[in-house]
C-alpha positions as CSV (number, residue, x, y, z in Angstrom):
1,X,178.5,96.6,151.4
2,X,175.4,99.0,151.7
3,X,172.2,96.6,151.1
4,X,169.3,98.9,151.5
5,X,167.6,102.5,152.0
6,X,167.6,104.1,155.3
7,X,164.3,103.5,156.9
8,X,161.2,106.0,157.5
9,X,160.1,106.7,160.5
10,X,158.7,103.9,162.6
11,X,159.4,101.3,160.3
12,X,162.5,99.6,161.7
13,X,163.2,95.9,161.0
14,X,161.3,93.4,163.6
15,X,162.7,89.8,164.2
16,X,160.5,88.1,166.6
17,X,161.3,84.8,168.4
18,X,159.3,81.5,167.8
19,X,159.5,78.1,168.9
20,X,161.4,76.0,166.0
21,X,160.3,72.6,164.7
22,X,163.3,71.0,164.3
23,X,164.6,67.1,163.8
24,X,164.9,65.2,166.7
25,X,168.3,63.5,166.9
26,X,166.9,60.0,168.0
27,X,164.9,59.5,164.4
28,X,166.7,61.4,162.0
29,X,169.2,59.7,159.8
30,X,171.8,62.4,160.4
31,X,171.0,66.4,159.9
32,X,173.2,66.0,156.4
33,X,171.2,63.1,155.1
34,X,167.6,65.0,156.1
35,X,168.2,68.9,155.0
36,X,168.4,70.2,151.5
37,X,169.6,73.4,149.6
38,X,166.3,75.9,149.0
39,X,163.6,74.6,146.8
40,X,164.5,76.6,144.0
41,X,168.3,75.5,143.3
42,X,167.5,71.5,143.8
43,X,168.3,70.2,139.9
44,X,167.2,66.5,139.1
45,X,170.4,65.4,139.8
46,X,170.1,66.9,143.5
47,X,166.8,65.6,143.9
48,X,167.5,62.0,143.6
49,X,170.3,61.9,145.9
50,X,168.2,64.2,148.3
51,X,165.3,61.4,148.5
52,X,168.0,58.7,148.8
53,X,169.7,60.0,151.4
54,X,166.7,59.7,153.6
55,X,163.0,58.9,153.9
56,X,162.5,62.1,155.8
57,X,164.6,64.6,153.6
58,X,162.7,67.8,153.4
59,X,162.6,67.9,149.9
60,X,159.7,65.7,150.4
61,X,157.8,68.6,152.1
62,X,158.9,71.7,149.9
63,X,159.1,69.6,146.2
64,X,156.6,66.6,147.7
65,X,154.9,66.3,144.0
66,X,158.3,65.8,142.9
67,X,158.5,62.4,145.0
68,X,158.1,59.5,143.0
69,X,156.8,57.8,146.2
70,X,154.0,60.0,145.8
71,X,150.9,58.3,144.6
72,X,149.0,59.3,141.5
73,X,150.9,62.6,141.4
74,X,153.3,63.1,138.0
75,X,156.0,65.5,139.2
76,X,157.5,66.0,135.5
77,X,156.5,66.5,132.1
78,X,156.6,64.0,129.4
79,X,159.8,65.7,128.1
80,X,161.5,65.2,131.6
81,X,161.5,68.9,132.4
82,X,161.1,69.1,136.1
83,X,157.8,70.5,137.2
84,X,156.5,71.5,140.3
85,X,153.2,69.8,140.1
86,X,149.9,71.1,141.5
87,X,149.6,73.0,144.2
88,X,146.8,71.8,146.3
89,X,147.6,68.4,145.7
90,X,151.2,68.6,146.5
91,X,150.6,70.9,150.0
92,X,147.9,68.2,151.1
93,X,150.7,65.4,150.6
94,X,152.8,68.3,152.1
95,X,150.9,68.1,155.0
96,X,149.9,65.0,156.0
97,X,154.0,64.2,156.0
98,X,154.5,67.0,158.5
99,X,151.4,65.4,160.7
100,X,152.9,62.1,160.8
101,X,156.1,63.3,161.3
102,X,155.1,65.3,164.0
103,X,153.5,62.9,165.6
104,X,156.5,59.7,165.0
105,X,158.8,62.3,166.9
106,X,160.9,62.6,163.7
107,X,160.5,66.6,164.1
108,X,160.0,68.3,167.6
109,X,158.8,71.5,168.3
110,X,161.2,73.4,171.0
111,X,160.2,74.2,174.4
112,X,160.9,78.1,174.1
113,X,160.4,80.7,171.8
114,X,163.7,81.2,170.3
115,X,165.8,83.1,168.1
116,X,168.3,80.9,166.2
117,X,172.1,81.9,165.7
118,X,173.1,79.8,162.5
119,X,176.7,79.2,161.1
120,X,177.6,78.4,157.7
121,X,181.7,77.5,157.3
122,X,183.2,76.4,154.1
123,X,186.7,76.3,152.8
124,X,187.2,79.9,152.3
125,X,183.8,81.3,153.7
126,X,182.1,81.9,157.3
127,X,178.5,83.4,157.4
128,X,176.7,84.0,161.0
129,X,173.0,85.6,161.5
130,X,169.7,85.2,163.1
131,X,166.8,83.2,162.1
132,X,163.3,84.5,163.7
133,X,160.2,85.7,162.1
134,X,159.9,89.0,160.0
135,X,157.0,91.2,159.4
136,X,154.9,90.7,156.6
137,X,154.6,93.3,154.2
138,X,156.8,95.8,156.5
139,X,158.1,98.4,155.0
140,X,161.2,98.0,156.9
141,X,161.9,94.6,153.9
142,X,163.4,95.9,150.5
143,X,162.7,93.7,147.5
144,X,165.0,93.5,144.8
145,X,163.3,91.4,142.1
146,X,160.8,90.4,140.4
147,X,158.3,87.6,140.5
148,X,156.2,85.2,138.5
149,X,152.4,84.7,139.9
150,X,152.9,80.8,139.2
151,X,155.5,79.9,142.0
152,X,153.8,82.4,144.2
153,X,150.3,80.5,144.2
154,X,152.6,77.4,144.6
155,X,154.4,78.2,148.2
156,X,151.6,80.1,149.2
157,X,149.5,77.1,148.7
158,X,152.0,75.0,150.0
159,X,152.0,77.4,153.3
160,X,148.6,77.9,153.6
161,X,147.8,74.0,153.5
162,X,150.7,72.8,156.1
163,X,150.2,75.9,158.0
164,X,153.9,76.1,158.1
165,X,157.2,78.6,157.0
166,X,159.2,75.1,155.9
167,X,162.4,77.6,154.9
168,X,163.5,81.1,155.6
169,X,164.2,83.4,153.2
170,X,167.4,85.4,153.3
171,X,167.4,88.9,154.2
172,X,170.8,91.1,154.6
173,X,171.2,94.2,156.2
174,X,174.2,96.8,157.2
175,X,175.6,96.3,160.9
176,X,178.5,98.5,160.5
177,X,176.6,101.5,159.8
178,X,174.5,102.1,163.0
179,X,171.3,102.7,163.4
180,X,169.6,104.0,160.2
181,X,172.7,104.2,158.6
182,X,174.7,102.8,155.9
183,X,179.2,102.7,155.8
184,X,181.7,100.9,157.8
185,X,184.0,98.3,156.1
186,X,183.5,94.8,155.2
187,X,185.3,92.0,157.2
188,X,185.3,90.7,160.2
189,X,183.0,92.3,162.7
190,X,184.9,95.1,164.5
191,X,184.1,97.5,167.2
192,X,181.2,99.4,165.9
193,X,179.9,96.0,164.5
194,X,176.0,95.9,165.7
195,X,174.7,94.4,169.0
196,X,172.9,91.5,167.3
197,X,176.7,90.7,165.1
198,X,177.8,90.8,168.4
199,X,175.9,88.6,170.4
200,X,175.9,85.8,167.3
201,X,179.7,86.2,167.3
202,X,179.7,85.4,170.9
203,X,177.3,82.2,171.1
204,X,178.9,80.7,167.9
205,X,182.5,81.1,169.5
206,X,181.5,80.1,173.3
207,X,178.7,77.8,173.1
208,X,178.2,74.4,171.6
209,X,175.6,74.3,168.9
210,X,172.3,72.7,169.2
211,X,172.6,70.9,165.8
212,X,175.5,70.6,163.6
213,X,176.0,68.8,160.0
214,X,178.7,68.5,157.2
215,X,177.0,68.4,154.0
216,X,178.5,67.0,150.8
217,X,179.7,70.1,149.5
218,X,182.1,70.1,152.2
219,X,180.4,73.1,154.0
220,X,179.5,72.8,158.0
221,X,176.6,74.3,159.7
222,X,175.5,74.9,163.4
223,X,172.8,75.7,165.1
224,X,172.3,77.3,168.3
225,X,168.6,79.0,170.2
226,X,168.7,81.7,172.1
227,X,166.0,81.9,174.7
228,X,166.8,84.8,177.0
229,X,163.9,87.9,177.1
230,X,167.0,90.0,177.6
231,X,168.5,89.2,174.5
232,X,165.7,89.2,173.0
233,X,165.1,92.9,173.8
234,X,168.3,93.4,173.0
235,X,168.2,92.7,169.4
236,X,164.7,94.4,169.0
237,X,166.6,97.4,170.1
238,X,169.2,97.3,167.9
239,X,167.6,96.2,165.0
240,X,164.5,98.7,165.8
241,X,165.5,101.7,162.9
242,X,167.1,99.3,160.8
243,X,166.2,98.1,157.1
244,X,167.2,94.7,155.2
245,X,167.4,94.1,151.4
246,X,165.7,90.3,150.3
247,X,168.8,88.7,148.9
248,X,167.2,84.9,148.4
249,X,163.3,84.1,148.8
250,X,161.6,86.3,146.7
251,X,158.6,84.6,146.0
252,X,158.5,83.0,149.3
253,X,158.4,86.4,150.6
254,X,155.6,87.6,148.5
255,X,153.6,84.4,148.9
256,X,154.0,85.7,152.8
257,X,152.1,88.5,151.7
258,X,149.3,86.8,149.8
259,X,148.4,83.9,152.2
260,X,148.3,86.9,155.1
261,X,145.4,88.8,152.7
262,X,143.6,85.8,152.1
263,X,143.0,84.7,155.1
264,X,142.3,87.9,156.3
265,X,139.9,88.3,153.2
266,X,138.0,85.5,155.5
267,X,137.4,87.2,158.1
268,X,140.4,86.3,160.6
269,X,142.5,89.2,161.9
270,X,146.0,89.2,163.5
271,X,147.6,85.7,163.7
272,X,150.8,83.5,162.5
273,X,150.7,84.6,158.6
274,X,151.7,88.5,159.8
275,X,155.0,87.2,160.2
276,X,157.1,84.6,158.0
277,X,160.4,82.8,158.5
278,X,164.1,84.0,158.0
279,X,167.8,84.1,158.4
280,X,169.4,88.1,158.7
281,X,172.4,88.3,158.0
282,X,175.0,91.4,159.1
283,X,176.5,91.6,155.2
284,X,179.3,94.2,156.7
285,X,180.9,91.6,158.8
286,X,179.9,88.7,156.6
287,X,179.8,89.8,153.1
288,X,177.5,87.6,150.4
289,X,178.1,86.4,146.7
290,X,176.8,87.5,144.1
291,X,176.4,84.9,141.4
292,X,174.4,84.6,138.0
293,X,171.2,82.5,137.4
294,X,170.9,81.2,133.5
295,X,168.3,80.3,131.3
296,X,167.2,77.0,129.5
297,X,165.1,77.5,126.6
298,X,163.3,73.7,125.6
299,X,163.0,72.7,121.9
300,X,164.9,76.2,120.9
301,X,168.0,74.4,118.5
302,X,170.6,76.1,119.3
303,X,171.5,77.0,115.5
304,X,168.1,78.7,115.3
305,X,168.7,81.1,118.5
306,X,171.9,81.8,116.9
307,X,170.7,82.9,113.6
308,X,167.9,84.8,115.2
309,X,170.2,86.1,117.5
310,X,172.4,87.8,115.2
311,X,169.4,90.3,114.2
312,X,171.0,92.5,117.2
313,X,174.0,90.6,118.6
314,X,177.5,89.9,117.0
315,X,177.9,86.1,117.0
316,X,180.9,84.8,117.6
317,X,181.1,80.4,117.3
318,X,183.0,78.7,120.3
319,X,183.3,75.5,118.4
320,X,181.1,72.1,120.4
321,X,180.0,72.3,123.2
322,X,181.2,70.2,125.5
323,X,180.9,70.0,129.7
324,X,185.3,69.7,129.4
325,X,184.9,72.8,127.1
326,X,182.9,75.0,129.6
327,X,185.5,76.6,131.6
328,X,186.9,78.5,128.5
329,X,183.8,78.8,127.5
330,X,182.8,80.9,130.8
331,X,186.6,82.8,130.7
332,X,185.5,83.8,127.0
333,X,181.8,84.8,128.1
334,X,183.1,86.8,131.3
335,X,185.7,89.1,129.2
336,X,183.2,90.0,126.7
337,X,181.1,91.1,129.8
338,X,183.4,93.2,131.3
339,X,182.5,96.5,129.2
340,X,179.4,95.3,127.4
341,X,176.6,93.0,127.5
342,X,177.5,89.4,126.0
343,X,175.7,86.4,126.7
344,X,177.0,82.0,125.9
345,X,174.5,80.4,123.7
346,X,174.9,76.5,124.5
347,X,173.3,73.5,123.2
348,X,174.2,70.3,120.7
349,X,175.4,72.8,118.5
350,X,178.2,73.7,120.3
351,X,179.1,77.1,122.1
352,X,178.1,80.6,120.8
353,X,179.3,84.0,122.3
354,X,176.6,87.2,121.6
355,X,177.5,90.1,122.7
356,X,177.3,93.9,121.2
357,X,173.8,94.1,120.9
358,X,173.0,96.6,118.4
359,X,171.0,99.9,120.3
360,X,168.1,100.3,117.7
361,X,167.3,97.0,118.2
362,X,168.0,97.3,122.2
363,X,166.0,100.6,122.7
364,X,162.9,99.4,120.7
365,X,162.6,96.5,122.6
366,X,162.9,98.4,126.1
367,X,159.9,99.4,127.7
368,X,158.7,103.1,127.0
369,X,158.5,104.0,130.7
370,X,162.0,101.7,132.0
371,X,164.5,103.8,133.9
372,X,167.9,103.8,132.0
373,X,169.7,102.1,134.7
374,X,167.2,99.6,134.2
375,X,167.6,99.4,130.4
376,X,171.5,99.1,131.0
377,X,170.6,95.6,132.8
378,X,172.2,92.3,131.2
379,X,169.1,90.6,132.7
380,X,166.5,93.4,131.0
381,X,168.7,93.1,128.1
382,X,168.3,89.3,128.2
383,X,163.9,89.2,128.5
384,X,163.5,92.1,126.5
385,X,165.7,92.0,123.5
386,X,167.1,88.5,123.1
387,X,163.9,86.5,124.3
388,X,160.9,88.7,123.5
389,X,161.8,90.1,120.4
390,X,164.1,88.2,118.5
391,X,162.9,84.8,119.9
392,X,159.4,85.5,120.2
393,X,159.4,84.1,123.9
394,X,157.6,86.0,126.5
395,X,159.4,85.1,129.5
396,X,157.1,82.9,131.9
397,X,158.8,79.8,134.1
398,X,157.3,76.9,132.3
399,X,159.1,78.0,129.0
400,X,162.0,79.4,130.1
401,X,164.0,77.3,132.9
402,X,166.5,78.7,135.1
403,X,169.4,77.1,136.5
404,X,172.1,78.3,139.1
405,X,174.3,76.1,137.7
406,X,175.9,76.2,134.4
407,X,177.0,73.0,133.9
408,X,173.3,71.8,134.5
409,X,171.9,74.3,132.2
410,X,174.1,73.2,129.4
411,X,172.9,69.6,130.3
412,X,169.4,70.3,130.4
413,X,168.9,71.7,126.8
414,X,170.8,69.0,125.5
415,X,168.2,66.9,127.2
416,X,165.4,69.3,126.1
417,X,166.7,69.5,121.9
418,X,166.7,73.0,123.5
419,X,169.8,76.4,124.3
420,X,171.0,77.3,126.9
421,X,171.6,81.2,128.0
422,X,174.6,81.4,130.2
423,X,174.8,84.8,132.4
424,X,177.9,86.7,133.9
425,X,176.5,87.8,137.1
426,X,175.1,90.9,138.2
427,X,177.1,93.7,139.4
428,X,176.3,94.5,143.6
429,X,176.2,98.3,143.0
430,X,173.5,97.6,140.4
431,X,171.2,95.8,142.6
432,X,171.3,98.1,145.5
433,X,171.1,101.2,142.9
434,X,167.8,99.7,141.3
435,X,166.4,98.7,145.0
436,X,167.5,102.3,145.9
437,X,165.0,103.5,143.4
438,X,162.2,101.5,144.2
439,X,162.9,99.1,141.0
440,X,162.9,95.8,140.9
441,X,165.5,93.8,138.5
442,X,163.7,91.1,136.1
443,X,163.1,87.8,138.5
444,X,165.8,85.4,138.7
445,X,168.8,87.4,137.9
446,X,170.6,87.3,141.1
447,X,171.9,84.5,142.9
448,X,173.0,85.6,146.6
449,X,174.9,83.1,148.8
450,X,176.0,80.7,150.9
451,X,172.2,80.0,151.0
452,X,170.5,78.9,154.0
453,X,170.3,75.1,154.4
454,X,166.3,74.2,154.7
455,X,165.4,71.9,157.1
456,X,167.1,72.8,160.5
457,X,164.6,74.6,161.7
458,X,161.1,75.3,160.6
459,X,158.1,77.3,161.8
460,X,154.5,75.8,162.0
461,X,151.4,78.1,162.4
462,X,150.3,76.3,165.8
């Protein structure tokens, strides 16, 4: 699975060690009960059993204006659309939680600077990397995708204010390859696999974990720190001419970038906010998903997207929609995908199928200077022709939701009066091909996993 460019001279992927802030066994309720899926991928239903689970979930430090424990600040709009709240407010909150948590002994920092081997196992999945600190704004970290200036300001704020990296973001790079090199064969890591795939392999197989949990969708996940200078070295040498591709943490990792040239817009040099947290992954010995993110349009009816719709799509009715109705629904949506761009239209109305969209209409809508491969995008295809110009809806993330789940989406416009757009998911080779080119696909259109759990290890700035 090639996941990035080979790198330039000099600019070799860095993953430095740090001392985690983790939970201490003695006061937390169970590492299950206290971490959470990213920030972005908690739904309402998530939330509430997140912040019933415990009183020191984490969700109360990366969503804490969505906390209804939180005083005088409404984390949702009066239609029940989940909001993230403000900013400031919500990183103060943010942050006087972490203090006090800090100093109950519910989180601990670590002794030694570390670098964290972390194991996700599910029924028919393993993933194994390292979590350690990446450069900021190093040109050895390929972005893929787009992002929108709101949620930016928000985790920067929410950094800047806690003076924290409360979750990584996910990066993925080729071990198979060598050094500056792409190849080898996905699977288990082999022979050539790369020294740091090696030494991960090793401590997950021989040592026992630091922290370990079974969370309710059945997956396990370990924990171990290693502390050695050796291996430290070790892995800076191997990783030194290498190059990773941003598969989850997009924003996160641009709001890296911002919070470092703010504060060094006041005056302070070198410091913490050059590097921000995150979990590399080796995707030739453990390859990723690739799965689709969908849309929620509020107070769109879904018989009005259709009709407007059908200005460049053909329109095919699915009869009602129906949560027992999806999984056909999906089977119908994914064989019109195969060879062309098709899209599921979902709401009260029922289920609508789109696809064919007609190529007047798809190449005046595309941007004058967009690169064909970019044009060819379901996702372009999606915010350009379908939202922009047919439904008049530029795409921004307070009118147009995303969900990674479909069966949430199609929940939430029923909720909202609104449709929802259901996605196949992006092809690989059309991600690394765009990222190749120095392109970036629209934001939101790829959903990598197994995602990191937040919450087993954080970074403060202290």
């Amino acid at each position: 699975m090639q996941t990035h460019l080979p790198p330039d001279a000099d600019s070799g992927l860095v993953l430095e060690p740090f001392r985690g802030v983790r939970y201490a066994h003695v006061r937390a309720d169970g590492l299950a009960n206290v971490t959470s899926p990213p920030y972005d991928v908690i739904g309402p239903g998530t939330l509430e059993r997140l912040l019933a689970a415990s009183p020191y979930n984490i969700v109360r430090l990366i969503l804490p204006t969505l906390d209804p424990a939180t005083s005088g600040i409404s984390g949702a709009r009066p239609d029940g659309i989940p909001e993230r709240g403000d900013p400031r407010a919500g990183g103060e909150i943010a942050a006087a939680r972490l203090r006090g948590w800090l100093a109950d002994g519910v989180l601990a920092t670590d002794d030694k600077p570390a670098l964290y081997v972390y194991e996700q196992r599910g029924p028919s999945f393993v993933q194994r990397g390292l979590i350690g600190l990446v450069g900021v704004a190093s040109a050895a970290i390929h972005p893929h995708e787009d992002v929108m200036p709101g949620p930016v300001a928000g985790r920067r704020e929410l950094m800047a204010i806690t003076r924290s990296n409360l979750e990584p973001i996910l990066l993925v790079y080729n071990g198979e390859a060598g050094a500056g090199g792409h190849g080898g064969s996905a699977g288990t890591p082999g022979v050539w696999a790369s020294a740091v795939t090696r030494l991960v392999g090793l401590t997950a197989d021989e040592q026992a974990p630091l922290a370990c949990a079974v969370t309710d969708d059945g997956v396990s996940h370990r924990l171990w720190a290693l502390t050695d200078p050796a291996e430290h070295a070790a892995i800076a040498a191997d990783l030194a001419s290498r190059t990773a591709l941003i598969a989850d943490g997009h924003h996160r990792y641009a709001a890296y970038g911002e919070l470092r040239e703010m504060i060094r817009a006041h005056g302070l040099g070198d410091g913490p906010w050059d590097f921000g947290l995150a979990f590399l992954v080796d995707a030739d010995a453990y390859p990723l998903s690739l799965g689709p993110i969908h849309r929620v349009i509020p107070r769109l009816d879904p018989a009005t997207a259709a009709r407007l719709a059908a200005r460049a799509f053909t329109v095919t009715s699915l009869g009602d929609c129906g949560v027992e109705r999806l999984p056909d629904a999906l089977r119908r949506l994914a064989e019109a995908g195969r060879d062309e761009t098709a899209f599921l239209l979902a709401g009260a109305d029922g289920f609508a199928l789109i696809s064919r969209p007609d190529t007047g209409e798809l190449a005046a809508a595309m941007p004058v200077d967009a690169s064909e491969r970019w044009r060819a995008l379901d996702a372009s295809v999606m915010q350009e022709l379908l939202l922009a110009r047919l439904w008049s809806i530029k795409d921004n993330d307070r009118d147009v939701l995303i969900s990674h789940n479909a069966e949430e989406a199609v929940r939430l416009a029923a909720q909202t009066g609104g449709t929802a757009v259901l996605c196949n998911p992006m092809g690989l080779a059309a991600v690394i091909d765009l990222a190749a080119h120095g392109e970036r696909v629209p934001r939101k259109s790829t959903s990598f996993g197994p995602k990191p759990r937040t919450g087993l290890v954080l970074r403060t700035f202290e």
